[in-house]
N, C-alpha and C positions, 0 to 999 in steps of 0.2 A: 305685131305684138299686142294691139288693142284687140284684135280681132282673137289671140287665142284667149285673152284675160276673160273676155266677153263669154265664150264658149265654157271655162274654167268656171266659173261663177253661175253660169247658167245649167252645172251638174250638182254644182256641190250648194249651192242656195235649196234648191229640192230636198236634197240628200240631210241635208242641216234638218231641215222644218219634218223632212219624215222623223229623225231623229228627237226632234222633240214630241211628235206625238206620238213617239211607241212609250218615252218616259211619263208622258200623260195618261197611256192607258194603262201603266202600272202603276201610276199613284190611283187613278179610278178605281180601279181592280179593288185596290186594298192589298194587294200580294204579301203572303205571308203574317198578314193579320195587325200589320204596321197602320200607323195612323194615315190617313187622308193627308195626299201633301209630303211626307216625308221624302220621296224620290227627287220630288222637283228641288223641295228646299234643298238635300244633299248634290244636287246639280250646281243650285247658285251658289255654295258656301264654297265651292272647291273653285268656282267659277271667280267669285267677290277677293278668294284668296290670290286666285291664279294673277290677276287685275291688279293687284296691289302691287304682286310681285315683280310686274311689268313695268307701275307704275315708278316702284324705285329703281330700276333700272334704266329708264327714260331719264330720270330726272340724273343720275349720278353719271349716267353717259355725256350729260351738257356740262359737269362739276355743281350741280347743284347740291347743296346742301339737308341729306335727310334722313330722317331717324327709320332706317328699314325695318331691322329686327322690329323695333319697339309697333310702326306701323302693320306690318303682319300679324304680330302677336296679338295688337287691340283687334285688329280686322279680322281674323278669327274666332276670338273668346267674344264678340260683338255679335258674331252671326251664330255663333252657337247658344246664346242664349236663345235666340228665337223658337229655339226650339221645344224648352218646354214650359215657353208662356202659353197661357189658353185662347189667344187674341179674339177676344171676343170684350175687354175693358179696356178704352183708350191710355189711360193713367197709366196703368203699367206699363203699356207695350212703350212709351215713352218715356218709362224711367233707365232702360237699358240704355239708349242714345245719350241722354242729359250725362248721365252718371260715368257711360265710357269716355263720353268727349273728355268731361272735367278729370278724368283719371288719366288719361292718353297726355292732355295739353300742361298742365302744374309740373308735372316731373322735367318736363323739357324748359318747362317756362323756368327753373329752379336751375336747371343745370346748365343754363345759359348766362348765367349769373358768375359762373365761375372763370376765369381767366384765359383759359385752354379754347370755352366754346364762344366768350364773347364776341368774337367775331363772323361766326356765322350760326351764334346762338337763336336770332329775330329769323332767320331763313331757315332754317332749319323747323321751328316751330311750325312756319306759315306752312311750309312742303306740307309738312306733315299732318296737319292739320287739315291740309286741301283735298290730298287723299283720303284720310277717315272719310271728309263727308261729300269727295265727290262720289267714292266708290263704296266706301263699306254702309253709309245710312241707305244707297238708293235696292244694297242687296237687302237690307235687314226688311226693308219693309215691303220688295218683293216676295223673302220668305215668307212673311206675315202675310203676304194675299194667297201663298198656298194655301196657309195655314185657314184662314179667314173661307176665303170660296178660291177652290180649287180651279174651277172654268175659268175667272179671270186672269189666270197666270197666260194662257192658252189664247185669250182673247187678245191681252195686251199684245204678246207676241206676234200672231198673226196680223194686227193692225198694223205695229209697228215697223215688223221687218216686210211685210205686205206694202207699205208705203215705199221702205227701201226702196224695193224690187221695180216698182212702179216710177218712183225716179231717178232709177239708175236707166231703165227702159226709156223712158221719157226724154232723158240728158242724152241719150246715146242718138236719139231717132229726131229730136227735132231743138238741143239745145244749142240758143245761138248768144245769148247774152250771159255773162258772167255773172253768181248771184255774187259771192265776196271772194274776189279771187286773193286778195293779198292773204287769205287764212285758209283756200281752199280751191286751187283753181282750176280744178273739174267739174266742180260744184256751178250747175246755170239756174238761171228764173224758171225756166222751162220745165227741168225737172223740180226744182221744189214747185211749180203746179201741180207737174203726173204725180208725183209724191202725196199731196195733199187729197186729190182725190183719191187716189187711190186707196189711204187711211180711212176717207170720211166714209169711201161705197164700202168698207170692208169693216168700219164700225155698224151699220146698217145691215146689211147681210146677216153676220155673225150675230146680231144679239139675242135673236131668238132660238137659236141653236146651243149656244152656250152658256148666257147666264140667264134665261128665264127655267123658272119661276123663281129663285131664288133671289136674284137681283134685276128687278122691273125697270126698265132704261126705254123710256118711249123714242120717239124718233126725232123730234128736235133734241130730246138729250143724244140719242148715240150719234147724230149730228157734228153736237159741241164735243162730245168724247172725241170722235173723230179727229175734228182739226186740234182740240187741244194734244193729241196725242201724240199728233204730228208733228206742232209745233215745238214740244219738247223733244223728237225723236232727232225731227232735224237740229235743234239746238245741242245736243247732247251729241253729236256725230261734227259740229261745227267746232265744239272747246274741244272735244279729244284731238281735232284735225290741228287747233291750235296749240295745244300743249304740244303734236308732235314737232308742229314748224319751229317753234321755240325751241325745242332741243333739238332738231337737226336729223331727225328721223324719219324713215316714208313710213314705215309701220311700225306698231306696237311691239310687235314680236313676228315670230314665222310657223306659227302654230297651223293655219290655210295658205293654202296658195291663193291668189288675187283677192284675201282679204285680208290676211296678215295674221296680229295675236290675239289675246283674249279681248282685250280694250278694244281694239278694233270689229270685234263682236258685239262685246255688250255695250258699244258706248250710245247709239242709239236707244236703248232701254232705260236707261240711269235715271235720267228725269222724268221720264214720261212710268215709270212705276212708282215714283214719291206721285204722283198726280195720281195715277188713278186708286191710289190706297185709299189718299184723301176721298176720291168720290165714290168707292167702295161704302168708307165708313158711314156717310150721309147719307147712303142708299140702303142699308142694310142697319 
């Protein structure tokens, strides 16, 4: 069984990453006279949606209490505004977050008030709330790095899931101590080692191929990019693992074989694209 997942994953991990860079080469392109970015952003929105979708479903499969419609709807109309901000002024691209949040959280905070919801009025908020901003802010401002420099969408990705690859390789071939098994117990020391280097040599590699000249990242920075990239990639792969143990799930959905659903895709990305916008923005 471990030995076909292994095999499984070592076609379709390829297959994925060529897939994302035929999508690269059409946002490059420019095809059909569309802006810079448009292709990849229509990838995450359908992606950010798809994730939400997952996520109420996880959560209503344990009886948790959650506002789906209402979370899809914000987590939609959230990422579609990205798209015709100019992101190039912090202020604004920050007023879509502030202003969705407070518009998503009040109507729930209100109707929780009333008789019918009060008793899973407080949980039903927090669900909901947890979603917006574990899934719908980390897409809004991946959009915003197409939008912003197109390379880094390309670069995150290859560091991120490149790290994957590397501690999945690493856990398979030489993991003997458990990193947190009560949240994750595939997960060893060993491979979050091959994991981390493998981000940091692939932050180092890549950066002069993909964001120079546009964004200058010397090599103590693509260093720290590296592990910090890492660090959030594994972290963001650790809470998905635990939101699924809490509800009682092996996967997010069955959208791959030996990887599962959308969240089980993008959950290593979530954090670690809030991170590098930030150091986008300081760099640029």
């Amino acid at each position: 069984m471990a030995g076909s997942e292994f095999r499984t994953r070592a076609v379709l991990a390829p297959a994925m990453l060529l897939l994302v860079g035929c999508v690269y080469w059409l946002d490059f392109q420019g095809l059909f006279g569309w802006k810079q970015g448009v292709w990849s952003a229509a990838v995450l929105l359908v992606l950010g949606v798809a994730g939400a979708w997952e996520y109420v479903l996880l959560l209503r499969g344990a009886g948790f209490a959650v506002a789906g419609k209402t979370l899809l709807c914000f987590t939609a109309g959230l990422l579609a505004t990205a798209f015709p901000l100019g992101w190039h002024q912090i202020d604004r691209e920050f007023y879509p977050l502030v202003f969705g949040t407070m518009l998503l959280l009040f109507p729930l905070a209100v109707r929780s008030l009333g008789r019918q919801d009060m008793k899973v009025g407080l949980e039903k908020q927090g669900a909901t709330l947890l979603g917006f901003v574990f899934l719908a802010w980390p897409m809004y401002f991946a959009i915003g790095t197409c939008f912003r420099h197109l390379p880094s969408v390309l670069y995150v990705v290859l560091v991120c899931k490149g790290g994957d690859i590397g501690g999945y390789c690493a856990g398979r071939l030489l993991g003997r101590r458990k990193l947190i098994p009560h949240v994750s117990p595939g997960k060893t020391v060993e491979g979050a080692l091959g994991s981390l280097l493998a981000s940091a040599a692939l932050a180092v590699l890549l950066r002069g191929g993909l964001l120079e000249p546009e964004v200058h990242l010397p090599l103590w920075g693509a260093l720290l990019a590296g592990v910090a990239l890492n660090f959030t990639t594994q972290t963001g792969d650790l809470i998905e693992s635990l939101l699924k143990r809490r509800c009682g799930a092996k996967d997010s959905g069955r959208l791959l074989p030996a990887h599962g659903g959308v969240l089980d895709l993008v959950d290593s990305l979530l954090f670690s694209f809030c991170v590098w916008f930030l150091v986008l923005v300081w760099l640029t």
